[in-house]
C-alpha positions in Angstrom: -132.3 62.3 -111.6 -133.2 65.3 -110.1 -136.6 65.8 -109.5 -138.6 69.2 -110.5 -140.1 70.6 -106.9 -142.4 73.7 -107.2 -141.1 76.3 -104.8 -144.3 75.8 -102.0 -143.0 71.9 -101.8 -139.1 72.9 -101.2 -140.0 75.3 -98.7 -142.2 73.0 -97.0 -139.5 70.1 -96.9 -136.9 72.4 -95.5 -139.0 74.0 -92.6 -140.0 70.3 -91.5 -136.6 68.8 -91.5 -135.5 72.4 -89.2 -138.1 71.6 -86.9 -139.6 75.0 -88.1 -142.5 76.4 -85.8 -145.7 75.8 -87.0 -144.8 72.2 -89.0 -145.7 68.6 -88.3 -143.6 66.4 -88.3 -144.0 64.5 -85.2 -146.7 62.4 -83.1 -149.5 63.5 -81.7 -149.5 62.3 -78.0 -152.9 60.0 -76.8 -154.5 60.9 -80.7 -158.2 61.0 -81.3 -157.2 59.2 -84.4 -154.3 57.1 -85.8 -153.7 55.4 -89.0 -150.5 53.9 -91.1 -149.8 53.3 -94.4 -147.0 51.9 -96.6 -144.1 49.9 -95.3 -140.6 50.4 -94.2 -139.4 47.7 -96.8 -141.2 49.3 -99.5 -139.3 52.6 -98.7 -142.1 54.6 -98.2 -144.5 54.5 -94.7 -146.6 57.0 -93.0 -147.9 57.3 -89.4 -150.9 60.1 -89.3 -151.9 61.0 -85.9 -154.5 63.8 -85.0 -156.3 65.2 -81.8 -159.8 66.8 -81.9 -161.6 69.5 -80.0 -164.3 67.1 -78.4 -168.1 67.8 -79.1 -169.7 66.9 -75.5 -173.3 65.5 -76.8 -172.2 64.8 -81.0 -169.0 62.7 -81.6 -169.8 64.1 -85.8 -169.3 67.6 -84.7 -165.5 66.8 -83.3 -163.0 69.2 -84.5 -159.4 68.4 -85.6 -157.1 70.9 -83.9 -153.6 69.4 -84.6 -152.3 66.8 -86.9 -149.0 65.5 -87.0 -147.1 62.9 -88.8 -144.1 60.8 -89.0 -142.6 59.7 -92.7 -139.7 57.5 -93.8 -140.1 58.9 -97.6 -138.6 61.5 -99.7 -138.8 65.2 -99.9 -142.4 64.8 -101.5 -143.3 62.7 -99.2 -142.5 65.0 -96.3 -143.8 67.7 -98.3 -147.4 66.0 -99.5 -147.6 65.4 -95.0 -146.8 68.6 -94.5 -149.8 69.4 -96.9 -152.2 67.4 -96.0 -151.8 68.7 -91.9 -152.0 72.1 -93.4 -155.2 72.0 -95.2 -157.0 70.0 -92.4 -155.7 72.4 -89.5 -156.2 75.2 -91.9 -159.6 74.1 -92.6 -160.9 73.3 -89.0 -162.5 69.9 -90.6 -164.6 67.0 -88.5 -162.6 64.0 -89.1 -166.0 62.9 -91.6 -165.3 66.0 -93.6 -161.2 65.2 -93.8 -161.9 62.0 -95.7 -162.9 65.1 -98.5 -159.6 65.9 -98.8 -157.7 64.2 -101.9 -154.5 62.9 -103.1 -155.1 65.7 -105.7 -155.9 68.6 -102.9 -152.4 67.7 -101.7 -150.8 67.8 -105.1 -153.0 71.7 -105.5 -151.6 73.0 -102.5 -147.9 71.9 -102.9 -148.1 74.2 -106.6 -147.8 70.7 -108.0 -145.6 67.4 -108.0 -143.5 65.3 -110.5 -145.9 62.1 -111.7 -143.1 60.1 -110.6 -144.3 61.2 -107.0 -147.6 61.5 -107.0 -147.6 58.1 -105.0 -146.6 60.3 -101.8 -149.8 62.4 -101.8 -151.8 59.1 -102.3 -149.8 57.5 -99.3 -151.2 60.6 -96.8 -154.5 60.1 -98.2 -154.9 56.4 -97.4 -152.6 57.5 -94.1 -155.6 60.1 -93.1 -158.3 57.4 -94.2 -157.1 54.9 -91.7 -156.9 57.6 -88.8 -160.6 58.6 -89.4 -161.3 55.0 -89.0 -159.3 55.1 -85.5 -161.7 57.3 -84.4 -164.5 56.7 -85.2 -164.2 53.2 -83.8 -163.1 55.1 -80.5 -166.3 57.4 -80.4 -168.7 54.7 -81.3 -169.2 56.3 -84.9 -170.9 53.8 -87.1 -169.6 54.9 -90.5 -171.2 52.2 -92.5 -174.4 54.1 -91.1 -173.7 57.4 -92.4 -172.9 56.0 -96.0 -168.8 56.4 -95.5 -166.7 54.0 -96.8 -163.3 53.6 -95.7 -161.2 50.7 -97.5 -159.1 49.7 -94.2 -156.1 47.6 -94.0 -158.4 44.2 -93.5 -160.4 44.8 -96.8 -157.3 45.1 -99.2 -156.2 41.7 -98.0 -155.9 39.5 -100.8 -153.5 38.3 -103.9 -150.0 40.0 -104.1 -149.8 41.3 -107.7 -146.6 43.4 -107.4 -144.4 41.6 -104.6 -141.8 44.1 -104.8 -143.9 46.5 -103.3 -146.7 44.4 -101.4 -149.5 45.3 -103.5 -152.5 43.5 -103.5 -155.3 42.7 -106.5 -158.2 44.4 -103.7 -156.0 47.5 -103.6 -154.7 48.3 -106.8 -158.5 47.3 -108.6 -159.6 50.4 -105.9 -157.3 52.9 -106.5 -157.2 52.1 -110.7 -161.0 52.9 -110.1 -160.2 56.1 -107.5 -157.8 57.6 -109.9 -158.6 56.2 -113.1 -155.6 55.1 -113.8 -155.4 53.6 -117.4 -152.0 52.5 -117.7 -148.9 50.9 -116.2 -146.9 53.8 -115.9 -149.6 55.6 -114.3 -150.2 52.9 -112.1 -146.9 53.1 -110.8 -146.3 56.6 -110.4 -149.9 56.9 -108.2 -148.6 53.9 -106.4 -145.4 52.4 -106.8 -146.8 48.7 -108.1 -144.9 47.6 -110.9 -141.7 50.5 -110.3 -139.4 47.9 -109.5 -138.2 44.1 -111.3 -141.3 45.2 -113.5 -142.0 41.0 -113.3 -145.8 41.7 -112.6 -146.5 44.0 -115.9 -147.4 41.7 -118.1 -147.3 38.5 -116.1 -151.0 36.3 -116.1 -153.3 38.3 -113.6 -150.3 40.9 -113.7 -151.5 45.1 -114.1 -152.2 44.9 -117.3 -154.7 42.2 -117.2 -156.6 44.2 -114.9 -156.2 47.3 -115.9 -157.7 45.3 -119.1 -160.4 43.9 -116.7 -161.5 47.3 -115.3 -161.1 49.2 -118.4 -161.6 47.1 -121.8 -158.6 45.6 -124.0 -156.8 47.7 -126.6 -158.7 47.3 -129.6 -156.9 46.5 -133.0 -155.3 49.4 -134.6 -155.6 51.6 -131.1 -152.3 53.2 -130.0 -149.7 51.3 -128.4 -149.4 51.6 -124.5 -147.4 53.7 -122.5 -144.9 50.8 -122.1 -144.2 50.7 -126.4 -143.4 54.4 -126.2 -140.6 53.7 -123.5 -139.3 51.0 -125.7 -139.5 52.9 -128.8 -137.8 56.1 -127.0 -134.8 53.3 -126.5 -135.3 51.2 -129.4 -131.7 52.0 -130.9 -129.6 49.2 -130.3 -126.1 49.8 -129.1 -122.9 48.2 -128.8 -121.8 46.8 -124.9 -119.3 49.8 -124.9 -121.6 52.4 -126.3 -124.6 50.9 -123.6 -121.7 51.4 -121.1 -120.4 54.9 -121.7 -124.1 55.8 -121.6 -124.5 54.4 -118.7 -121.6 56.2 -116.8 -122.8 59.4 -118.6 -126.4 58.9 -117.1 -124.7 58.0 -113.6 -122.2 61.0 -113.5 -124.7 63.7 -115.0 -127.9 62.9 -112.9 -127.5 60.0 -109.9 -123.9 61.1 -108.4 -124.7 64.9 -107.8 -127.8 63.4 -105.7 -126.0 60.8 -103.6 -122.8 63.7 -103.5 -125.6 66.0 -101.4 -125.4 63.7 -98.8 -122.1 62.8 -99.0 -122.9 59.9 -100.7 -121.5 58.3 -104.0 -121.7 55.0 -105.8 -118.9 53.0 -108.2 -119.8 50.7 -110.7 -118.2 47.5 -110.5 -119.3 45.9 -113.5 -121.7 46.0 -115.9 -122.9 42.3 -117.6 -125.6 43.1 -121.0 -128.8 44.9 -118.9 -127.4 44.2 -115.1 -125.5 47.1 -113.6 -123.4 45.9 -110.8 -122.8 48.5 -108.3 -121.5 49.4 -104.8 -123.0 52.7 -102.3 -120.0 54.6 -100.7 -119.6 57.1 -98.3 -122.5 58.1 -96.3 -124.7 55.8 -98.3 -122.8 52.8 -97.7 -124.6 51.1 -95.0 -127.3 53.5 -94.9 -130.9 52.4 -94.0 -132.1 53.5 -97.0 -129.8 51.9 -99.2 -132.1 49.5 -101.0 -134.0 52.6 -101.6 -131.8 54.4 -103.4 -130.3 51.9 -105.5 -134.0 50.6 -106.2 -135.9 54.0 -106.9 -133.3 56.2 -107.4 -130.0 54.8 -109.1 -132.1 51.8 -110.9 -135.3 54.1 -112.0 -132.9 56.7 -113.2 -131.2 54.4 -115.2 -134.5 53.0 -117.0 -135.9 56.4 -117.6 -132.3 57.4 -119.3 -130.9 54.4 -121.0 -133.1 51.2 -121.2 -136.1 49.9 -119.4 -134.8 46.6 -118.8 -131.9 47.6 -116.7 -131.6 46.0 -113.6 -128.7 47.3 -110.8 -127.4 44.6 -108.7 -126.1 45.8 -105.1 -122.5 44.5 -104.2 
């Protein structure tokens, strides 16, 4: 489906990708700092790289001059980057008072983004955490001195929860506390766990038994979850033909305009009760992002539209 960009986070996108003057996308060379986060299988990754004006004496009173970064993510991904080296740069921050900045800073300055995508400013956020990190281990800062706590890769080691997307039990408990996320949906729009086969919902130890954990079960009589709305908004059973007329009518209307953009386009080959079987042509046919557009794109589409159980099946 076509997402709803404000006009600051279009105009953002389209200067990066043009290489316009004054963006950053791109690698700092020899940083100060340098941090990653995400993965390339996931879809989404970051590399944050910056370089500061060196204090000669006081390592704390280091400047950050330049930022850069390189994406493999979407429009708001490139966008929420684009952001986040804006407001540091902008702001002539230490790399202490960057770690300020938050996932909702980057959704303020980019005149807002859609909730399915506000895992992209969380992903430059983490990104900027693990570059503050960087240096501070290169200038002999002891953080854990100065009371700042940085969750780096090593300390979110731990159980996979959602193995779609590599998300483990030590992350997701932090960032349900950091964003106070209360529900599945929520959890997965902040950061992607559960956006895919959906197995880890309700499975034992799953996101809802810790988003029980950290925030109290539903008591009796409380409103239904987010994920009883979505099935109640598709609750109306339908025939095999009706559920595959709607299906083509979702995939003409909102998914093939997309993938046409590119010069892209995708065929459905068959569709068996909730499985969509499907092929990418043109430019998206052997694409490296293929997976990703079939997963979040063509699939999530199809959920939000039709039924939440759909599952599309590359050929």
């Amino acid at each position: 489906m076509g997402w709803e960009y404000s006009d600051k986070t279009k105009q953002l996108f389209m200067d990066a990708v043009h290489g316009k003057p004054g963006t950053h996308l791109g690698e700092v060379k020899d940083p100060d700092g340098l941090g990653e986060h995400g993965s390339i299988v996931c879809g989404d990754a970051m590399r944050f790289t910056f370089r500061v004006n060196r204090h000669e004496t006081d390592p704390l009173q280091d400047r950050i001059v330049e930022a850069k970064y390189l994406t493999f993510g979407c429009t708001s991904a490139i966008a929420s980057s684009e952001a986040l080296c804006a407001i540091i740069e902008e702001g002539g921050y230490t790399p202490i008072e960057a770690l300020k900045i938050t996932n909702g800073d980057i959704v303020k300055y980019l005149d807002g983004l859609p909730t399915q995508k506000i895992h992209c400013s969380v992903m430059g956020a983490e990104a900027l955490q693990a570059a503050v990190w960087n240096w501070a281990q290169k200038r002999g800062v002891d953080l854990n001195k100065l009371g700042v706590a940085i969750s780096h890769e090593k300390e979110d080691e731990g159980r996979i929860v959602c193995k779609c997307f590599n998300v483990t039990e030590p992350y997701l408990r932090r960032k349900i506390k950091e964003l106070e996320l209360k529900t599945i949906p929520e959890v997965t729009a902040a950061i992607k766990a559960g956006g895919a086969c959906m197995t880890c919902h309700h499975a034992p130890g799953g996101l809802q038994d810790i988003l029980d954990e950290e925030w109290g079960k539903r008591e009796p009589g409380e409103p239904a979850r987010a994920e009883a709305a979505v099935e109640s908004s598709t609750g109306t059973k339908l025939s095999p033909y009706q559920f595959a007329k709607k299906v083509e009518k979702v995939v003409d209307e909102y998914v093939r305009p997309m993938l046409k953009r590119d010069g892209g386009d995708v065929e459905i080959v068959d569709i068996k009760d909730n499985l969509i079987y499907c092929q990418l042509v043109g430019a998206c046919h052997g694409c490296v992002g293929a997976q990703m557009t079939l997963k979040l794109m063509i699939e999530k589409t199809l959920k939000e539209q039709v039924d939440e159980r759909i599952r599309v099946i590359a050929l």
